[in-house]
N, C-alpha and C positions, 0 to 999 in steps of 0.2 A: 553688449549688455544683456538685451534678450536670451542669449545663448548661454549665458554664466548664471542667468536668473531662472534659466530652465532644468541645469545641471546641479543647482544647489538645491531647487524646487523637489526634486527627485531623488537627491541623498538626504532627504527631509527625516529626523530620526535615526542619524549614523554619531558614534560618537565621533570627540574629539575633530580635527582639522577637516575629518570627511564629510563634515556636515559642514563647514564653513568657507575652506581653501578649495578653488575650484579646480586648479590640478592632484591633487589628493581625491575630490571628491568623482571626481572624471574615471580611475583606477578604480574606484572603489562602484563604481554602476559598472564598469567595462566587466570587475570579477563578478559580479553581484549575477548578474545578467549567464555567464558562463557555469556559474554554479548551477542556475535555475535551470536552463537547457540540460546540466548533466543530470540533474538530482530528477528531471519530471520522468527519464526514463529509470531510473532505480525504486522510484517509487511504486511500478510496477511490479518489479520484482516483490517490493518492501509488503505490499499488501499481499502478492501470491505468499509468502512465507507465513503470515501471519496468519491467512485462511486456513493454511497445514495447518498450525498450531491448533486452533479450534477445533478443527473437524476431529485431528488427535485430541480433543480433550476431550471433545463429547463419546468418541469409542471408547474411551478407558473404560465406562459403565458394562460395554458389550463384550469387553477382553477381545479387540479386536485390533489388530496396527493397521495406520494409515496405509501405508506401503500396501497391504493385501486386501484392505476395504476398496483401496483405488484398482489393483486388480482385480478384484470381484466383480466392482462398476463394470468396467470395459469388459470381461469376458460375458456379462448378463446383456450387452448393448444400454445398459441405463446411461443416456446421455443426462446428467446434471454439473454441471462447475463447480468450480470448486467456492465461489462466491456464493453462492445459493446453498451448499453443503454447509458452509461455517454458517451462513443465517437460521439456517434450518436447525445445526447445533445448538444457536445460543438462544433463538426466542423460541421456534418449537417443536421441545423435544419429542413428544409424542410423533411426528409427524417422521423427525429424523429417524429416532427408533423404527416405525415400518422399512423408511431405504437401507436400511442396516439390515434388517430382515431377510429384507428383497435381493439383496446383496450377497447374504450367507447361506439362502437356498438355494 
């Protein structure tokens, strides 16, 4: 009883049979679980993709592509991420504009 009261406890919020039938709901934590493991490292990826995205939006002002702004980084040794590049994009641009600079001389 415990153990059927723990596995419905946990499909708390599944529709239909997976939230009441304990073999349904036993499959449905067993996939739940296998998603979460594959999805925590996609989402690494999910966030790198998305920091492109920014950092390409904030160089449109500069006529500048990502591709060659990220080369200019590394050939000047400017160590910054690319986390820190899209923050500096979105909240300040003043700030980003001088590493765009520092980049293009």
């Amino acid at each position: 009883m415990k153990r059927r009261r723990n596995v419905l406890k946990n499909a708390k919020g599944y529709r239909f049979g997976r939230s009441s039938k304990e073999r349904e709901a036993k499959v449905a934590l067993t996939k739940a679980g296998v998603y979460a493991f594959d999805h925590r490292r996609d989402k690494k990826g999910d966030f790198r993709r998305l920091w492109q995205i920014r950092i390409g939006a904030g160089l449109a002002a500069f006529d500048f592509s990502y591709s060659k702004f990220i080369g200019a980084l590394k050939k000047k040794n400017i160590a910054i991420n690319r986390k820190m590049l899209a923050e500096l994009a979105a909240t300040e641009p003043q700030a980003f504009a001088k590493v765009v600079e520092s980049a293009r001389d």
